[in-house]
Kinemage of the C-alpha trace (Angstrom):
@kinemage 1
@onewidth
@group {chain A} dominant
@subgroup {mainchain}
@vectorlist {calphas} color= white
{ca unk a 1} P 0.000 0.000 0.000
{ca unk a 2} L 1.217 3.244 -0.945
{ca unk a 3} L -0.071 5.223 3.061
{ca unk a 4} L -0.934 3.175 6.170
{ca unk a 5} L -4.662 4.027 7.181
{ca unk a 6} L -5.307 5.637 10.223
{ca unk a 7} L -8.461 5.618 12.095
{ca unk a 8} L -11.137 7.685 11.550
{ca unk a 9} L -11.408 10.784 13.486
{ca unk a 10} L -13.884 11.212 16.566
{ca unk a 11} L -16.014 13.763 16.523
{ca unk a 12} L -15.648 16.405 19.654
{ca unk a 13} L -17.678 15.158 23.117
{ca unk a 14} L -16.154 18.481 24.851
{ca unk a 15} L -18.267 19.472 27.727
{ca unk a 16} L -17.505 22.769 26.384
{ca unk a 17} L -19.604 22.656 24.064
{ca unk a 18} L -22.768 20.926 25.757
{ca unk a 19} L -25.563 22.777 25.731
{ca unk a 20} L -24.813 25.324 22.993
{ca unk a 21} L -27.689 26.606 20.649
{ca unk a 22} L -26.251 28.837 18.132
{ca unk a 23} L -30.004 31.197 18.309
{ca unk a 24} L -28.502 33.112 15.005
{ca unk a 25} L -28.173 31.796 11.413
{ca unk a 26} L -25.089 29.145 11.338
{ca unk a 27} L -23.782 27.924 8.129
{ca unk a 28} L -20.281 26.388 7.163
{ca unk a 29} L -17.300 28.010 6.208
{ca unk a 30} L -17.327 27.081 2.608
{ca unk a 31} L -20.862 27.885 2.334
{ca unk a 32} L -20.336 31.451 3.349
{ca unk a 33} L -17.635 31.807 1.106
{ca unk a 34} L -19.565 29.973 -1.763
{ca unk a 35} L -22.448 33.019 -0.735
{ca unk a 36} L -20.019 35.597 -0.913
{ca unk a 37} L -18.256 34.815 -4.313
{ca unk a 38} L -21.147 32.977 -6.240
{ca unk a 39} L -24.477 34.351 -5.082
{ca unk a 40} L -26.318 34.854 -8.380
{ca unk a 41} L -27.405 38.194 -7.803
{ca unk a 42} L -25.126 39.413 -5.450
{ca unk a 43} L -22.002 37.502 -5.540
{ca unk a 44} L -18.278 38.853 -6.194
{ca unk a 45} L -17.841 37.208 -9.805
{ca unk a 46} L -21.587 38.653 -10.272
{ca unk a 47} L -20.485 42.202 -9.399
{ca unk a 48} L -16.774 42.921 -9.007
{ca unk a 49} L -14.465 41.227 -11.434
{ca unk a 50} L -12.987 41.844 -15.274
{ca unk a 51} L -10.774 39.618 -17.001
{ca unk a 52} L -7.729 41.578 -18.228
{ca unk a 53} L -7.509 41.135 -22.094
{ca unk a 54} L -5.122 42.166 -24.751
{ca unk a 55} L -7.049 44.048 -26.911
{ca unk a 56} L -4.692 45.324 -29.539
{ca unk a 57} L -3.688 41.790 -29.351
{ca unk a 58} L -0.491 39.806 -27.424
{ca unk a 59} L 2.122 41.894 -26.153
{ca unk a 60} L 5.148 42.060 -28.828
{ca unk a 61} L 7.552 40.054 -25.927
{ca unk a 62} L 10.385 39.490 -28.576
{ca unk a 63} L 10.883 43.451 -29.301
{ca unk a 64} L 10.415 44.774 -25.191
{ca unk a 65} L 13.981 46.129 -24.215
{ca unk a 66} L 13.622 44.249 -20.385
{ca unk a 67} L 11.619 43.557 -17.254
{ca unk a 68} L 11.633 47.760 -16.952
{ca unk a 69} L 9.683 48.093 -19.992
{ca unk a 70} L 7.401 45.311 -20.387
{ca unk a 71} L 6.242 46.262 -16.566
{ca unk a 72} L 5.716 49.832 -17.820
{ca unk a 73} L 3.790 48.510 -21.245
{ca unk a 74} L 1.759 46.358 -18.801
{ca unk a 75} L 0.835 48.912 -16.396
{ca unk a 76} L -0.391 50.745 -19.493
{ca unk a 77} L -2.347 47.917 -20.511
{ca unk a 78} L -3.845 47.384 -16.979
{ca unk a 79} L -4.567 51.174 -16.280
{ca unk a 80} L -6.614 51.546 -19.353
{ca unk a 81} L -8.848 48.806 -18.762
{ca unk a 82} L -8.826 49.670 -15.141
{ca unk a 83} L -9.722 53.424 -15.643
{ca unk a 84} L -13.881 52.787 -16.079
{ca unk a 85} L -13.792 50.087 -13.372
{ca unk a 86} L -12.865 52.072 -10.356
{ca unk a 87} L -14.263 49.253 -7.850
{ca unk a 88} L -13.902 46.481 -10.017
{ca unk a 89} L -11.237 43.675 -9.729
{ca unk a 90} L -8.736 42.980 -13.067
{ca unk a 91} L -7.391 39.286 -13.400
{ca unk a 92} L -4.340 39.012 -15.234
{ca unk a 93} L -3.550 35.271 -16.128
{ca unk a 94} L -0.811 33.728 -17.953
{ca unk a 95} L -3.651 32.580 -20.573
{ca unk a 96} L -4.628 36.038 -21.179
{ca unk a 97} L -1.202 37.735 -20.837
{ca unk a 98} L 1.011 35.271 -22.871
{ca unk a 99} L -1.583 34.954 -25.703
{ca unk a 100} L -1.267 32.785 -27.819
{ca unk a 101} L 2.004 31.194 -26.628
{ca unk a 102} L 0.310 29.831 -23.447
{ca unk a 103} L -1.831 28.149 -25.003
{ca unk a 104} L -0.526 26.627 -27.370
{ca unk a 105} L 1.846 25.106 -24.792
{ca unk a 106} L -1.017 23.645 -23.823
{ca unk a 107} L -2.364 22.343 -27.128
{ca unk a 108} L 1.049 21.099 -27.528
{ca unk a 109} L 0.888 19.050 -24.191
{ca unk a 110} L -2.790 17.382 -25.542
{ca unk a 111} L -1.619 16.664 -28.673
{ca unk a 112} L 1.168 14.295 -27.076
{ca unk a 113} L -0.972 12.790 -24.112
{ca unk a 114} L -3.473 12.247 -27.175
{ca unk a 115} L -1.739 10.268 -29.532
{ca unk a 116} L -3.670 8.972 -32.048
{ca unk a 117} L -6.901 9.434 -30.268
{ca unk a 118} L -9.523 12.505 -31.079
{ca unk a 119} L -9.229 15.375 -28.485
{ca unk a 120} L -11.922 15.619 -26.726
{ca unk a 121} L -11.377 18.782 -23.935
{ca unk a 122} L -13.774 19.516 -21.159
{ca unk a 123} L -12.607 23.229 -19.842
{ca unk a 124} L -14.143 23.982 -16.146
{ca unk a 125} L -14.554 28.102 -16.092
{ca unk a 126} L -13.109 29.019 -19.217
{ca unk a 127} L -13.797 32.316 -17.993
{ca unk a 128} L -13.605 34.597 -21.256
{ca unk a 129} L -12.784 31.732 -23.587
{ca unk a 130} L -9.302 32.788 -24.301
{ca unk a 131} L -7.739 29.679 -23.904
{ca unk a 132} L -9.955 27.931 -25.748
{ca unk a 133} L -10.166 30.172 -28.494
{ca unk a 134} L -6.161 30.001 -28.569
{ca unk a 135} L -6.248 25.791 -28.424
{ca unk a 136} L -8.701 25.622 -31.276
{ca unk a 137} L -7.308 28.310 -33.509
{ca unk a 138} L -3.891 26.751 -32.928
{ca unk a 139} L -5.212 23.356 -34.314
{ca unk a 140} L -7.556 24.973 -37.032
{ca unk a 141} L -3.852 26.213 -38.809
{ca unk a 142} L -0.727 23.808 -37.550
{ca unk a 143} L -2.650 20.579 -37.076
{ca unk a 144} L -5.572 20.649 -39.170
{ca unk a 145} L -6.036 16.672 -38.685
{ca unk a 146} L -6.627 17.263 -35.037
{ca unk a 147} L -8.911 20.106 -35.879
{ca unk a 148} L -11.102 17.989 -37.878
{ca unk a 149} L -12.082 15.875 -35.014
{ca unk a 150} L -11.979 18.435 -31.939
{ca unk a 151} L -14.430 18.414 -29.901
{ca unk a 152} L -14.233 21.388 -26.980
{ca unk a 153} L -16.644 21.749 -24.036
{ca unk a 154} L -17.214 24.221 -21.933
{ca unk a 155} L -18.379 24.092 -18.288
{ca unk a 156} L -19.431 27.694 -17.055
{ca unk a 157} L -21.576 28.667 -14.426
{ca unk a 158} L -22.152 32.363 -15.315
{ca unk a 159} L -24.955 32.951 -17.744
{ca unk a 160} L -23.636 36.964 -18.237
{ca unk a 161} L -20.106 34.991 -19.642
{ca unk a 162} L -21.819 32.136 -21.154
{ca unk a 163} L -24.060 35.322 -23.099
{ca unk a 164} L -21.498 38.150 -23.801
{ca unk a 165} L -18.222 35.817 -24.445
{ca unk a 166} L -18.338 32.162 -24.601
{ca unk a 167} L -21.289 32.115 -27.529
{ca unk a 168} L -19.432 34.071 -29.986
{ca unk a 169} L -16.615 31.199 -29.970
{ca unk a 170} L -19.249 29.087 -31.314
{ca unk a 171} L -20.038 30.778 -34.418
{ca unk a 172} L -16.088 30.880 -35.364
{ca unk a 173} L -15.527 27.469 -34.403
{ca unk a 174} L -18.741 26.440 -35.762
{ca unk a 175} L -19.361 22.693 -34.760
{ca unk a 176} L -16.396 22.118 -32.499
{ca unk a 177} L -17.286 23.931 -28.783
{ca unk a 178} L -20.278 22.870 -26.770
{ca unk a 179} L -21.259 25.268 -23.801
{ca unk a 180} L -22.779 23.965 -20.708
{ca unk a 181} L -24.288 26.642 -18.575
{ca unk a 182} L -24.080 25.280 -15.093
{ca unk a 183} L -21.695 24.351 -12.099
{ca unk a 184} L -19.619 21.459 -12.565
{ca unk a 185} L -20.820 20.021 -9.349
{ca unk a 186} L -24.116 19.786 -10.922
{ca unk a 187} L -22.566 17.851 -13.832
{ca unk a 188} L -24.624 14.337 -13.989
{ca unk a 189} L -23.632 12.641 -17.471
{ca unk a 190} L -21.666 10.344 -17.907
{ca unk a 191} L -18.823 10.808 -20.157
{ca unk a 192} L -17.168 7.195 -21.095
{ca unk a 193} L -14.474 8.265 -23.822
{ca unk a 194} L -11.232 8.941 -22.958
{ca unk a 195} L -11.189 13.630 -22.321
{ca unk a 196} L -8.608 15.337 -21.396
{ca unk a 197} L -10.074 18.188 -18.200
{ca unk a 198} L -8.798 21.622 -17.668
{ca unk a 199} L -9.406 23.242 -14.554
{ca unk a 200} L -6.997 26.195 -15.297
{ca unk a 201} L -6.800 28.947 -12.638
{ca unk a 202} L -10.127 28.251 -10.817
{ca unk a 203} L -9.297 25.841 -7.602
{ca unk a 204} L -8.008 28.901 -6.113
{ca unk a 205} L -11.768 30.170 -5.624
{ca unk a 206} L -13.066 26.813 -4.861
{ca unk a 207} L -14.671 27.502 -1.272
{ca unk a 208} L -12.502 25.452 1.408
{ca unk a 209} L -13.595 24.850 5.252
{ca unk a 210} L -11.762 25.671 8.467
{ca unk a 211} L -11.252 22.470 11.188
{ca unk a 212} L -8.828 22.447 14.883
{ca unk a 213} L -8.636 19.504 17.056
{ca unk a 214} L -9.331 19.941 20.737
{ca unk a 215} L -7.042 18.868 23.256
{ca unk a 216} L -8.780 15.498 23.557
{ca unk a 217} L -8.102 14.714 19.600
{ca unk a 218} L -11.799 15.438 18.617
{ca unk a 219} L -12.349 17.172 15.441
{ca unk a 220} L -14.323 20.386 15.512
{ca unk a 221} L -16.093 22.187 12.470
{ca unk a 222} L -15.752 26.346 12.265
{ca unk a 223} L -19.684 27.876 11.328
{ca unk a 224} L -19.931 31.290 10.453
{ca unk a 225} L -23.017 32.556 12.603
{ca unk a 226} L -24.809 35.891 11.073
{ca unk a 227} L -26.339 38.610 13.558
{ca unk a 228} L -29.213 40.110 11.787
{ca unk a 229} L -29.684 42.951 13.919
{ca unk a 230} L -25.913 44.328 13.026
{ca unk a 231} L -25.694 47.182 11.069
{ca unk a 232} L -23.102 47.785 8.546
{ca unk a 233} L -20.402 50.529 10.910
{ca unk a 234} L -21.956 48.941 14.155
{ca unk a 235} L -19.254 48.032 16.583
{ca unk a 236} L -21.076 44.574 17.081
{ca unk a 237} L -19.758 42.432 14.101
{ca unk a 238} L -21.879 41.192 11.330
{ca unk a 239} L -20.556 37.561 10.965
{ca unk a 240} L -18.457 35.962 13.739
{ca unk a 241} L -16.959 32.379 13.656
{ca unk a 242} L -17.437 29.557 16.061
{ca unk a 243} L -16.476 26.198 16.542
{ca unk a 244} L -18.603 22.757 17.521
{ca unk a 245} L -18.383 19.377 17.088
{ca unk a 246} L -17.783 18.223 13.420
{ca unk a 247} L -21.036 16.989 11.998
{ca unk a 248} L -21.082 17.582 8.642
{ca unk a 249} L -20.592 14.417 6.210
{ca unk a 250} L -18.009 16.165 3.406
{ca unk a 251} L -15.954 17.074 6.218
{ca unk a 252} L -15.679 14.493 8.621
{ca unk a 253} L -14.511 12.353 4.867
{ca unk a 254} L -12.064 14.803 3.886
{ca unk a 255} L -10.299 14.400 7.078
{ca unk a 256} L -10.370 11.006 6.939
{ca unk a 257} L -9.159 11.317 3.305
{ca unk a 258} L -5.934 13.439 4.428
{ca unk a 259} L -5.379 11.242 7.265
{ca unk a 260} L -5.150 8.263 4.958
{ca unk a 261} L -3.151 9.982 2.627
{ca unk a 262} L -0.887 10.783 5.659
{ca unk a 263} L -1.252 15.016 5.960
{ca unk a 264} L 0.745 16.488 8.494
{ca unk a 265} L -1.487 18.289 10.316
{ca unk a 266} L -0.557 21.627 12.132
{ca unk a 267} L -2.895 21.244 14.885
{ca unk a 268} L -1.821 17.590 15.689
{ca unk a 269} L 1.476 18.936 16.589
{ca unk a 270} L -0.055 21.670 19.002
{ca unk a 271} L -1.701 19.421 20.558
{ca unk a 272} L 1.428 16.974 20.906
{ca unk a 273} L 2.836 19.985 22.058
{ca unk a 274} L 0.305 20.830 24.995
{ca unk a 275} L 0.738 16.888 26.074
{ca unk a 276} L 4.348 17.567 26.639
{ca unk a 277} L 3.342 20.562 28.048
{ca unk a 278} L 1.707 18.595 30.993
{ca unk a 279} L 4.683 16.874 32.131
{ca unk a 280} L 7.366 19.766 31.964
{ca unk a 281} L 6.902 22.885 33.216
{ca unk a 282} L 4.986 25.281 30.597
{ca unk a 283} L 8.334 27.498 30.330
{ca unk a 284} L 9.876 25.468 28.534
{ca unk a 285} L 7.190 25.424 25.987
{ca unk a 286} L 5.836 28.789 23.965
{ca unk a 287} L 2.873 28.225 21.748
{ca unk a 288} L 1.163 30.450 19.737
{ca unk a 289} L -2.573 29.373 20.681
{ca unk a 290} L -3.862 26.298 22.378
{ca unk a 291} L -5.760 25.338 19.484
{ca unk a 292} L -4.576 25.454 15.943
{ca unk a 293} L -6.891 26.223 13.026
{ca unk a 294} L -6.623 24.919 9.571
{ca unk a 295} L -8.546 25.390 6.177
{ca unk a 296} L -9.129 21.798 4.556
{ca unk a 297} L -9.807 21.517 0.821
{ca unk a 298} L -13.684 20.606 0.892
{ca unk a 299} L -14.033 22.704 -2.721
{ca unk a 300} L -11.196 21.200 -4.617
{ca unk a 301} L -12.311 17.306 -2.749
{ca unk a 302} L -15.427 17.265 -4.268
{ca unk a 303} L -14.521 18.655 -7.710
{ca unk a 304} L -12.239 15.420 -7.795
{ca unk a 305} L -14.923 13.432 -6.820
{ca unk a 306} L -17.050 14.849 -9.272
{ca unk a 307} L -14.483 14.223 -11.787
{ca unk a 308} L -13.472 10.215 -11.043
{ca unk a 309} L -16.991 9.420 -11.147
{ca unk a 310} L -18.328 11.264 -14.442
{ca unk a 311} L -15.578 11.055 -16.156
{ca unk a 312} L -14.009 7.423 -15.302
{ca unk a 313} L -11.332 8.267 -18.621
{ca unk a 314} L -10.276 11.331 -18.007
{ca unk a 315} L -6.400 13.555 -17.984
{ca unk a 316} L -6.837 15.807 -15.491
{ca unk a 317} L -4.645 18.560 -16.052
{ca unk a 318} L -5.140 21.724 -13.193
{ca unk a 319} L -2.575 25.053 -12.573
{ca unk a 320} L -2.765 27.581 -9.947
{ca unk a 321} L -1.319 29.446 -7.328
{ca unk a 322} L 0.968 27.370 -4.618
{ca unk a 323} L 1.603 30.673 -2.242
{ca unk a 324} L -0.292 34.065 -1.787
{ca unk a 325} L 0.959 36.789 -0.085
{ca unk a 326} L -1.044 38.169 2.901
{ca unk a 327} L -2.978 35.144 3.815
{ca unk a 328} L -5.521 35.516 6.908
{ca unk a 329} L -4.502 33.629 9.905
{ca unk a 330} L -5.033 29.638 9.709
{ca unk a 331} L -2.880 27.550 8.726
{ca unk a 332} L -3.930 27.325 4.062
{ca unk a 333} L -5.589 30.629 5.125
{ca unk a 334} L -6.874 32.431 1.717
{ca unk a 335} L -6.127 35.600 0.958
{ca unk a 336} L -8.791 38.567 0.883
{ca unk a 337} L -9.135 41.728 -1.506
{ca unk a 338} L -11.003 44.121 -2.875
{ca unk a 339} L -10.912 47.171 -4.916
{ca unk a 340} L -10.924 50.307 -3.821
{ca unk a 341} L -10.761 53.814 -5.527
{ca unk a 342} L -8.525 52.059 -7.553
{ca unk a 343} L -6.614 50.464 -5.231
{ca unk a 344} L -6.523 46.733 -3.862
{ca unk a 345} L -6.998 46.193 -0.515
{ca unk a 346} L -5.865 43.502 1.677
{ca unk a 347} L -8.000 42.549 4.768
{ca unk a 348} L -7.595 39.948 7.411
{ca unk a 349} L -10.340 38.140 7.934
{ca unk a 350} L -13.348 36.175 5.442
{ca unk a 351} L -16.030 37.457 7.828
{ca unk a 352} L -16.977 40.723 5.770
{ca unk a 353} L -20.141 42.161 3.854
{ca unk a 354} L -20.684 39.166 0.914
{ca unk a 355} L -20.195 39.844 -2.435
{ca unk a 356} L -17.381 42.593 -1.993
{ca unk a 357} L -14.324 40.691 -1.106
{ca unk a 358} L -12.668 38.556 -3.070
{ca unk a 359} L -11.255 35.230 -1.303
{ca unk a 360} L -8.511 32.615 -2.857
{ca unk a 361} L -6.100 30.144 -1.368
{ca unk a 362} L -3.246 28.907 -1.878
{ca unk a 363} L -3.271 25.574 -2.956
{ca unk a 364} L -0.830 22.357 -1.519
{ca unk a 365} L -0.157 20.540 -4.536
{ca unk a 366} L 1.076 17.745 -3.244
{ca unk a 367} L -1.609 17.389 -1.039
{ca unk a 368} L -4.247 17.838 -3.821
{ca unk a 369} L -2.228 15.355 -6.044
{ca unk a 370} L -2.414 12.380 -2.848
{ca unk a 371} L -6.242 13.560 -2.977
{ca unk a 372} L -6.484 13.258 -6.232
{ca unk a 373} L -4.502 9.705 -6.519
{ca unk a 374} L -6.455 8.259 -2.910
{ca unk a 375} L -9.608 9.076 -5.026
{ca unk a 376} L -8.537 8.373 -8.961
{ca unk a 377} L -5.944 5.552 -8.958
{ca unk a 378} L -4.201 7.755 -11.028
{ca unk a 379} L -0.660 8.753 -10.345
{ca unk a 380} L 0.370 12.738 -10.923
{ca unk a 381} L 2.992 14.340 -12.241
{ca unk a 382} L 3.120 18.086 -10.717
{ca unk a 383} L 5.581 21.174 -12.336
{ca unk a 384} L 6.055 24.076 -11.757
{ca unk a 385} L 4.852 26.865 -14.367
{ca unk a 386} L 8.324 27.383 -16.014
{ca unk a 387} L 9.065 23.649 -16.105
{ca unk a 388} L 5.595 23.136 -17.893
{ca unk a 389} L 6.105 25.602 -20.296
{ca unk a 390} L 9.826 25.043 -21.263
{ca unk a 391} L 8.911 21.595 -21.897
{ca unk a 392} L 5.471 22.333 -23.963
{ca unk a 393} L 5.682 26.362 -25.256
{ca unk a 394} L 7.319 27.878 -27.364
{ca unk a 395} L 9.369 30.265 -25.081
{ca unk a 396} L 11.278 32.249 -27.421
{ca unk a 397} L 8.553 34.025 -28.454
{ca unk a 398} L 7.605 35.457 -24.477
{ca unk a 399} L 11.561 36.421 -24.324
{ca unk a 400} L 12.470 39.896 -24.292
{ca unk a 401} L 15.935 41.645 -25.419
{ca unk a 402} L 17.899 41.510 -22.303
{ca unk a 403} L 16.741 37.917 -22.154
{ca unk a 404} L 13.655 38.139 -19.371
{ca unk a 405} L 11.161 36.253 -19.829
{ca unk a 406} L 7.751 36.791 -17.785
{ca unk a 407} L 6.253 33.537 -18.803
{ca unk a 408} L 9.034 31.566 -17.223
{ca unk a 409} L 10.999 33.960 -14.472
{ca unk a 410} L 7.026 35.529 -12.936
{ca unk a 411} L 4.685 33.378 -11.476
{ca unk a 412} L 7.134 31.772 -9.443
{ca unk a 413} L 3.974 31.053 -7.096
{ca unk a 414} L 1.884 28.891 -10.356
{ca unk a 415} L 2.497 25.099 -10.193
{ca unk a 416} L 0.718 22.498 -12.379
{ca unk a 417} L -0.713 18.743 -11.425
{ca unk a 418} L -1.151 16.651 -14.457
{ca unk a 419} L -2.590 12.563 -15.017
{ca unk a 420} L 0.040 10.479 -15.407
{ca unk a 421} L -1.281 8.378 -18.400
{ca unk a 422} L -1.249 4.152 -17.623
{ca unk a 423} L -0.253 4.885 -14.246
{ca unk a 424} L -1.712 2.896 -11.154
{ca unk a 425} L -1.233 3.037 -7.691
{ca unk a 426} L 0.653 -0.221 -6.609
C-alpha cells in the first residue's frame, strides 16, 4: 500500500460545548464563502471582477527592451482597462497575458498525451474563452487533422459569460465547442471516452472549510453565525466564527481522506505539544494558541470526486497558485481583496459584507495530487509553471531583449498537477 490508514477521526464530546444553541443563522465556512463569491445576484464574480484582455492583441515580448519596460507597457495595458472600473477587480492570467504562446503550450501538451486518439477537452470556467479560443485556432492552422475531429466543451456557471463571451466562440468554431451553462458540481452525465479536463486557474476560488482539534483529539467544524440585527459601521460584528463538534458528512470524509493519505497536520502537533506541556513545566514550551486552526480543501475534494466518477477516462490537467501573499490567519488561510478607488486592498479576515471581497487560497499541490490519486488511482505528475512551459511552449517568443522572460521567471507562485497516463497506484 502506498499510506498506512489511520483511524477515523472522533467527533468532539467536549463538555464545552454541551448545551450550545447557536439562536442566530449558522452555516459552514465554505458555504459562506460559496455566498459571498457565487451568489447569483449578489455575488463577487456577479459584481466585481474583469478579465484583463489584450485588446490590440499579445504583447510584442520578442521586441520589449527588459523587465523595466514590459512592466511599464503592462501597467499601461492594466490602467486603461482599469480606468472605467474604479471598484472592479482585473485578473491578469498567464492565458490572457502570454496569448497565444500559453496556449498553445497547452495544445502542444494534448496533442502528445493524445496520440492517435480525437481530443476531446472539457474546460471547467473558461472564464472569457481565451484559452480555448487560442487551443482551437492553434489546431484549425498547424494541425488541421486534429482540428477535424476536436471536440471542446465548456463548463461555465455564469450565464452573463456564457451570453457576452463564450457564444461568440461558437459561431467561429462552428461545430467544435459545446457550452454547458451550469456548475460542474451539478454535472450528472456520464462521459465514457477517454477527455482530457482543464481546470486552469479556478481551484483557487473553490470555497474550502476551516477544522482544529481539541485537546482530547476530537475534530471540531468552524460555522460562520450571522447577527441580523448588526448594522453595517456597528461596533457589534456582522458575521463571527465559532467552533462545535464536526457533523457535517463532506468534512468528517475529507479528514479522513488526508489522514489516509498521511497530511501532516498543524494542529496535531499543538496538541502533541500541549501533552508535553503537561509533564514539563509550561516554560519550557511557547505556543502560539492552544488550538490550531486549519482550512481543509472541501471545494477542490469534491470537484475530484465529481471528476473520477463522471468522467471514469479522463487527464486531469489543473494550474494555480501554490503561495499568496497576505494570507488571513489559519494555517492554508486564503487571501482577501477588494478594490478600492482604484486600489486593492488587503484585509484579514473572510467574515466581511458578501459579495465585496474577493477570497482565494493557496493551494498544496502535493496534497491535492495524494487527494487526487487516494480518489482516482491515477498517479500525478506536478511542475512548476516554467518547467511546464519550457517543456510544452514555445518560449522564445515570451523572451524579451535583455533575455527576461515573464512567462518563465514571474509566477514563481503557479504550479501544475497533471494525469500520469497508464499509471496505477501499486
Amino acid at each position: 500500500m502506498w499510506h498506512q490508514l489511520i483511524p477515523k477521526r472522533v467527533l468532539s464530546s467536549n463538555a464545552a460545548f454541551s448545551g450550545l444553541k447557536l439562536t442566530r443563522s449558522a452555516e459552514l465556512v465554505r458555504e459562506f464563502i460559496h455566498d459571498s463569491l457565487y451568489n447569483e445576484r449578489d455575488g463577487y464574480f456577479q459584481r466585481h471582477v474583469n478579465i484583463f484582455s489584450a485588446n490590440n492583441g499579445p504583447l510584442p515580448f520578442t521586441e520589449l527592451r527588459d523587465h523595466e519596460e514590459y512592466s511599464r507597457r503592462l501597467y499601461e495595458m492594466y490602467k486603461e482597462q482599469t480606468s472605467a472600473l474604479k471598484f472592479y477587480q482585473l485578473w491578469h492570467t498567464p492565458s490572457e497575458l502570454f496569448r497565444p504562446w500559453y496556449a498553445q503550450g497547452l495544445a502542444e501538451y494534448v496533442k502528445r498525451q493524445a496520440r492517435n486518439d480525437p481530443v476531446i477537452i472539457y474546460e471547467v470556467g473558461p472564464g472569457n474563452g481565451t484559452l480555448c479560443d487560442d487551443i482551437c485556432d492553434f489546431y484549425k492552422v498547424q494541425y488541421p487533422e486534429i482540428y477535424d475531429r476536436l471536440e471542446y466543451h465548456l463548463i461555465e456557471i455564469s450565464h452573463h459569460l456564457v451570453q457576452t463571451r463564450l457564444l461568440s466562440l461558437q459561431k467561429r468554431h462552428h461545430g467544435k465547442i459545446h457550452i454547458h451553462n451550469k456548475s460542474f458540481l451539478d454535472w450528472n452525465i456520464m462521459e465514457p471516452r477517454r477527455v482530457f479536463v482543464f481546470a486552469i486557474e479556478m481551484f483557487d476560488n473553490l470555497p474550502q472549510d476551516r477544522v482544529r482539534f481539541a485537546a482530547d483529539g476530537a475534530l471540531e467544524q468552524a460555522m460562520v453565525v450571522t447577527n441580523d440585527d448588526a448594522k453595517f459601521g456597528d461596533r457589534q460584528a456582522k458575521y463571527s466564527e465559532v467552533f462545535v463538534p464536526a457533523e457535517d458528512p463532506l468534512i468528517i470524509e475529507v479528514v479522513n481522506a488526508l489522514d489516509s493519505v498521511g497530511h501532516d497536520w498543524p494542529s496535531t502537533k499543538r496538541r502533541l505539544s500541549s501533552i508535553f506541556s503537561k509533564v514539563w513545566p509550561m516554560t519550557l514550551f511557547q505556543f502560539d494558541q492552544p488550538w490550531e486552526s486549519e482550512f481543509i480543501p472541501t471545494g477542490p475534494y469534491r470537484f475530484m470526486k465529481q471528476l473520477v466518477r463522471f468522467f471514469p477516462k479522463h487527464h486531469f490537467l489543473m494550474t494555480d497558485f501554490d503561495a499568496l501573499p497576505e494570507t488571513i490567519e489559519g494555517h492554508g488561510g486564503p487571501t482577501v481583496q477588494t478594490r478600492y478607488e482604484g486600489d486593492t486592498v488587503s484585509c484579514t479576515t473572510y467574515l466581511l459584507q458578501r459579495g465585496l471581497f474577493d477570497i482565494f487560497f493557496p493551494l498544496k499541490f502535493p496534497v491535492l495530487g495524494a487527494l487526487y490519486k487516494h480518489l482516482s488511482g491515477n498517479k500525478v505528475k506536478l511542475f512548476k509553471q516554467r518547467e511546464f512551459c519550457q517543456e510544452n511552449a514555445n518560449v522564445l517568443k515570451t523572451k524579451t531583449k535583455s533575455g527576461y522572460n515573464p512567462m518563465l521567471d514571474d509566477f514563481e507562485n503557479v504550479s501544475f498537477l497533471a494525469t500520469l497516463e497508464d499509471a496505477t497506484v501499486d
